[in-house]
N, C-alpha and C positions, 0 to 999 in steps of 0.2 A: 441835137437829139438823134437823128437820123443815123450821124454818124456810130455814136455811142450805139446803138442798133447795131447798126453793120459792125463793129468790129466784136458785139456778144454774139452774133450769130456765127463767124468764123470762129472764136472760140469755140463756140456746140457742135460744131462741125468737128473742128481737132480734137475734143474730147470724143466725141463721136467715132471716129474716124481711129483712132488710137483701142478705143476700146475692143474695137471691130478686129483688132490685127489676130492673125492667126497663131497656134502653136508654132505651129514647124517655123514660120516667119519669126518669130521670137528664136527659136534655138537655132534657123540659118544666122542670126543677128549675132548669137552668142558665141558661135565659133567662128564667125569672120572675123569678130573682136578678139577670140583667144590663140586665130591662126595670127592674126599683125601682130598679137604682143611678143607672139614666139619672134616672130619675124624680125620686130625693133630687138629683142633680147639678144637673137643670132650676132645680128651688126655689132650688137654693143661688144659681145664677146670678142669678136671675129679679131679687134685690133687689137695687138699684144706689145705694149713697152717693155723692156727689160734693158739693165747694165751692170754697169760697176763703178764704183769710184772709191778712191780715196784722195787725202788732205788733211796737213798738218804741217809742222813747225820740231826744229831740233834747235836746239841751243848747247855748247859748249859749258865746260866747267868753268869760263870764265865770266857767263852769260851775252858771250856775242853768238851769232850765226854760224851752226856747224854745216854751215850751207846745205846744199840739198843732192848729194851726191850719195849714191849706196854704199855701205858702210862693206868693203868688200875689197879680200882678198886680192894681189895681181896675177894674171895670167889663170883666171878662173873666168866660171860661165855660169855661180849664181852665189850667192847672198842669205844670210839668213835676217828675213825679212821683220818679223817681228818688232824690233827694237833700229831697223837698219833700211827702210823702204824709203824712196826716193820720188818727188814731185808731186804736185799737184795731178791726178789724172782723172780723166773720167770718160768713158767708153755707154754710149747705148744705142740699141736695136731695135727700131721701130719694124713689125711685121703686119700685113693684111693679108686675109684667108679668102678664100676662094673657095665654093664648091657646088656641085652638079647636080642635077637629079638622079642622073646613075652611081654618083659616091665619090665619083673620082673628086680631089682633093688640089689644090695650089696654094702656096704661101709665098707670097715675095717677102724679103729682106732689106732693109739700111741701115747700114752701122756706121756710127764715128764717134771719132779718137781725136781727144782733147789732151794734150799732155804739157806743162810747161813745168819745166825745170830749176824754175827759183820758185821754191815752195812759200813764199810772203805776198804773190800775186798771181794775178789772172788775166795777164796784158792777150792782148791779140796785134802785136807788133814785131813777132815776126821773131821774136831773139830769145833763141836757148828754150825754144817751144816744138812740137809736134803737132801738127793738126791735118788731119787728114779724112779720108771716106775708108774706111774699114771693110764694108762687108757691101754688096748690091747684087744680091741674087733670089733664083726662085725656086723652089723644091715645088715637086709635084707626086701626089703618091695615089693609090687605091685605083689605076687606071686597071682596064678590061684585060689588058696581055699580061700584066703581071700585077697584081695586086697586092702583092708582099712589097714590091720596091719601092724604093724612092729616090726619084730621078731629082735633077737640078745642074741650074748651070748657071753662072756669073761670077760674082769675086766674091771666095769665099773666106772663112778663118773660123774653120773647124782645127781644138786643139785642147791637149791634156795636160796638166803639170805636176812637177812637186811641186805642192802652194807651199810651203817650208821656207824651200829654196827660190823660190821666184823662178823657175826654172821652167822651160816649154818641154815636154819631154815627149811630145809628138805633134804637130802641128802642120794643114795644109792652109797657105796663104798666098793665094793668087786666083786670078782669073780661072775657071777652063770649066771642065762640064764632066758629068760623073752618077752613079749609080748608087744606092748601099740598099743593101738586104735582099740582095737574090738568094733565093735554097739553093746550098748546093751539099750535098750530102746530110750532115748531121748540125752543120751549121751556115754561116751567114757569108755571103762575098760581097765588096765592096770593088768599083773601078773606078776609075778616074784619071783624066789628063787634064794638067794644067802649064800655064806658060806664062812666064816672068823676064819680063826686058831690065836690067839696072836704070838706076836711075842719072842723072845727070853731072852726078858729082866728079869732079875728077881726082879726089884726092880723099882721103879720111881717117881718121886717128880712131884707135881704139882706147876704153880706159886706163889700160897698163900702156899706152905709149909704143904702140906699135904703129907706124903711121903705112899706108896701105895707096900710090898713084899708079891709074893707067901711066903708058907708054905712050898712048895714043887717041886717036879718038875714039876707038871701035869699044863696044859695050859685049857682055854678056847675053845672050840670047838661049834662056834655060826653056827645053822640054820637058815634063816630068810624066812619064806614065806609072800607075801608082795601083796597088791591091791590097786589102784588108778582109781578113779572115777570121772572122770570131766562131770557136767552137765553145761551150759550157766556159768556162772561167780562164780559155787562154782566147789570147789574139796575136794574129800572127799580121805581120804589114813587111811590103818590100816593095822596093820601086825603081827604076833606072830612069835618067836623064841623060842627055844630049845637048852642048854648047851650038849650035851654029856659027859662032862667030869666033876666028882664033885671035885672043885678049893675050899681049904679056904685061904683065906689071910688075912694079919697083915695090918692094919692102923695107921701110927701114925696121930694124927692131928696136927691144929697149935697151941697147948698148948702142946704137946710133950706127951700125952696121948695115950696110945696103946690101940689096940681093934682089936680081933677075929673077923672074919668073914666067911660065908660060901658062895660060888657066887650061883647068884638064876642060876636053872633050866632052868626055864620057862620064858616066858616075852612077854608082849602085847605091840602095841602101837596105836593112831591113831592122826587123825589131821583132823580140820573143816575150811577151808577156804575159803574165800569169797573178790573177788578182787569188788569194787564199783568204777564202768569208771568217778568218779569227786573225788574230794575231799570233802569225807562230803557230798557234794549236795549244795558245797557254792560255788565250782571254777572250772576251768578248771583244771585238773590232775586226780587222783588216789589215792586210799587207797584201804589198804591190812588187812581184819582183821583173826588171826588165832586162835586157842586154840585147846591145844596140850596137850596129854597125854601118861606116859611112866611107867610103872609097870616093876618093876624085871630084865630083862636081859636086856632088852630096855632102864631103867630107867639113866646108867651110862649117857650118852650123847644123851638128847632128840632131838630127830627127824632124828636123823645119823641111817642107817637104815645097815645091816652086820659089819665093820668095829668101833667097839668100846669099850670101856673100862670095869671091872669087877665090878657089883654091886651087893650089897647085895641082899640077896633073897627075901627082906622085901621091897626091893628101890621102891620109888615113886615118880615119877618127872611132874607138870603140868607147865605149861607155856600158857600164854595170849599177844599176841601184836598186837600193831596195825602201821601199816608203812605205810605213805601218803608222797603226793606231789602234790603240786601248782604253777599254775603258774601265773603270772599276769604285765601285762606290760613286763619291764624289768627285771622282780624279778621270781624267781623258788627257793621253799621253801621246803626240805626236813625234814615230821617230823617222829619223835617211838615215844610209849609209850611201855611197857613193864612189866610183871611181872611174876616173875620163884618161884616157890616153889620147895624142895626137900625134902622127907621125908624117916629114912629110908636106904639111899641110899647108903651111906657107909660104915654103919655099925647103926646094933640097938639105939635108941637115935640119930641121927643123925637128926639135922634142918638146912633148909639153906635155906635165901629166898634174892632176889632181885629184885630189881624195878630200873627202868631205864628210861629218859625221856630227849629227844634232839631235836634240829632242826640244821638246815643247810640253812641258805638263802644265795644265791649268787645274787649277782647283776652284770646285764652285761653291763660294761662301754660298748662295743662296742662290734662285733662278736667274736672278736677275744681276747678279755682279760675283765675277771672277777674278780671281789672282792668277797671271799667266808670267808662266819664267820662259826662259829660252837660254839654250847652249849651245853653242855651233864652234867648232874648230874647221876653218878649210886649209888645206897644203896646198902647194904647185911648186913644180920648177919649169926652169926654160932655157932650153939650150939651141944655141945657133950653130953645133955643131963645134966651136971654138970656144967662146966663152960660157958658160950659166951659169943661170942666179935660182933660188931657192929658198922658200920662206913661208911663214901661215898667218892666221890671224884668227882672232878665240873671242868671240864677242859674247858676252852673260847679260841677257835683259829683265827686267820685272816689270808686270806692264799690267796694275789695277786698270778693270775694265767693265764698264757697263754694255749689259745684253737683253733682250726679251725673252732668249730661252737658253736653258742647262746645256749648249752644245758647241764642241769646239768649230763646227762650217755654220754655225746661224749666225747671220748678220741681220741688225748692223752692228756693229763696236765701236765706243767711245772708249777712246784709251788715253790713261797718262802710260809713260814709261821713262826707263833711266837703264842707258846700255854702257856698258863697261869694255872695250878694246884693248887687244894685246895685241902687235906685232912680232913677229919671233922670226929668227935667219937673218935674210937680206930685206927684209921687208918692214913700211912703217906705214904711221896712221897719216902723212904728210898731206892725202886725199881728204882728211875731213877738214870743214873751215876751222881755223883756231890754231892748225898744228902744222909742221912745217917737216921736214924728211928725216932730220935727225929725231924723232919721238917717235916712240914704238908704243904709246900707251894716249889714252883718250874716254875722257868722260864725256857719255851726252845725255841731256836727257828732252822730254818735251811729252806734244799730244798729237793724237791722231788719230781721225774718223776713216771708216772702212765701211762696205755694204756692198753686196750686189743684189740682185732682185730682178 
């Protein structure tokens, strides 16, 4: 009984006691509570996943495996992707934010890159895979001395493309440290140095069969110092590099022909690009026009800026394209034009030129599911100075595809398709599974999921 006593008096107390509380103690209560929810809300935002992937299956006219190789031109540098992309891959970017009572701002970065090459699996053992760390760096911006920029340093993989062609058509990928958005006149500068050691390999085939060994043990040791210049609708980028280390290496090409070489030194690069908010000035969309140029250590893979392959000391690489898009009614029309010269580049005597030219029209039965075709011709030839070869290949896809919205960049995409190959010249489909070097002609079809986010 007693007890029962004692614990109704502490009750009339807490009620008591409770009743007693004051205003302001009530409304201190009420925003300590709406300062922490902000506070959990911050965190929750603060961490940001983002990627990409795709994953699918091709099959041949005869229903075996057109294995999992790019349906692609030789002696080219991209692909029309649609009906013709390659492996299993998947890429994402975990970030965490950072920020100050005065405003200033940090974000750290990790990225990786999952790629395996037999598109029927997802082994981690090591064979005809890519797996790697991508990106591990940290941007920091709104600081007191410059609050327009944003500084950062670590390994980066800032970079632009035709998505058409599968193509990088500006790209920095390596370590260093770097600047963007200082005012300087009417528009934006950008700086940066980065620096890329090769990697371990001593030997390596390209996929037209050009195969590529040191001499030695010495590696490439690339400096790049690098600027970007955006005013209103142009951007302007140019950069030079420096070898440290003097590399010669063996070429064979694809007539089985060997040739010395010595890797350049030095190396320039730059880029003139001009984005026009229509297409033409005939429709509603976009076009991109660019021309691009790469001398010497730059010249191996134009517009890939630290992270790239050995070229001759002579390499000369230009590049012209142009990438649009329209839209109208129910129609968005994605088109390239393109053309790549090489001079030079792998060894003295060395030509290589390509031209390329596609569209992509989609039509959208309704929001949610589109019919997409695609038409791509690419050319090249290749000459060692003594011999060349010469030839193209014309791929036509139709590719029914489910979506969430009426737009040719919304992802994700669930696609069936069925791609049609022509070989023409010196050239065959002998690179896809099913077909062999005499066949200039090639059916495939299958499916394949697409997203980034």
């Amino acid at each position: 009984m007693n007890k029962q006593l004692s614990l109704l008096s502490i009750a009339i107390g807490l009620a008591f006691s409770s009743a007693c509380v004051s205003a302001n103690q009530i409304e201190k209560n009420a925003a300590d509570i709406a300062a922490l929810q902000q506070q959990l809300n911050t965190v929750a935002d603060d961490i940001q996943f983002h990627g990409y992937m795709r994953a699918g299956f091709a099959v041949n006219e005869n229903g075996s495996s057109a294995g999992n190789a790019p349906i692609k031109a030789a002696h080219t540098d991209g692909f029309y992707r649609l009906g013709g992309s390659e492996s299993n891959y998947a890429a994402w970017n975990l970030s965490k934010g950072f920020t100050s009572e005065s405003g200033a701002w940090a974000r750290a970065y990790i990225g990786y890159v999952y790629e395996d090459r037999d598109a029927r699996r997802w082994p981690f053992d090591g064979q005809g895979e890519a797996n790697f760390m991508e990106k591990a760096y940290v941007e920091m911006g709104n600081l007191d001395f410059a609050p327009e920029a944003i500084f950062w340093g670590g390994r980066v993989n800032f970079s632009r493309d035709i998505h058409m062609l599968d193509l990088k058509l500006y790209e920095i990928r390596s370590p260093g440290v770097g600047v963007r958005g200082l005012n300087l006149g009417e528009g934006k500068f950008d700086a940066f140095v980065v620096a890329h050691e090769a990697d371990n390999d001593t030997k390596y085939t390209t996929s037209d069969g050009t195969t590529i060994q040191y001499q030695d043990g010495a590696r490439p040791e690339i400096l790049t110092l690098g600027t970007e210049y955006t005013i209103g609708n142009w951007w302007l980028t140019a950069s030079v590099q420096s070898n440290s280390t003097p590399v010669t290496f063996q070429v064979t090409d694809t007539f089985g022909t060997k040739h010395k070489s010595t890797a350049a030194e030095t190396g320039v690069s730059a880029m003139i690009h001009y984005t026009q908010p229509s297409f033409f000035g005939l429709g509603e969309g976009q076009t991109k026009y660019a021309v691009q140029y790469a001398q010497g250590t730059s010249a191996a893979m134009l517009g890939r800026i630290g992270d790239t392959n050995l070229s001759n000391k002579d390499g000369q690489n230009y590049r012209a394209s142009i990438d649009g898009r329209i839209q109208f009614e129910n129609w968005e029309v994605n088109t390239v034009v393109l053309a790549q010269h090489k001079q030079d580049q792998l060894f003295d005597g060395h030509e290589n030129t390509w031209y390329s030219v596609g569209a992509r029209p989609a039509y959208y039965v309704t929001e949610n599911f589109a019919m997409q075709f695609e038409a791509g011709y690419n050319w090249s030839d290749f000459s060692n100075g003594v011999q060349s070869t010469s030839g193209g290949l014309a791929t036509f896809t139709i590719a029914p595809t489910l979506k969430l919205k009426s737009m040719m960049s919304a992802r994700p995409e669930i696609r069936l398709f069925a791609t049609f190959a022509k070989a023409t010249g010196d050239y065959n489909v002998g690179n896809i599974g099913g077909y062999n070097d005499q066949q200039h002609d090639a059916f495939i079809f299958g499916a394949q999921v697409e997203t980034w986010f």
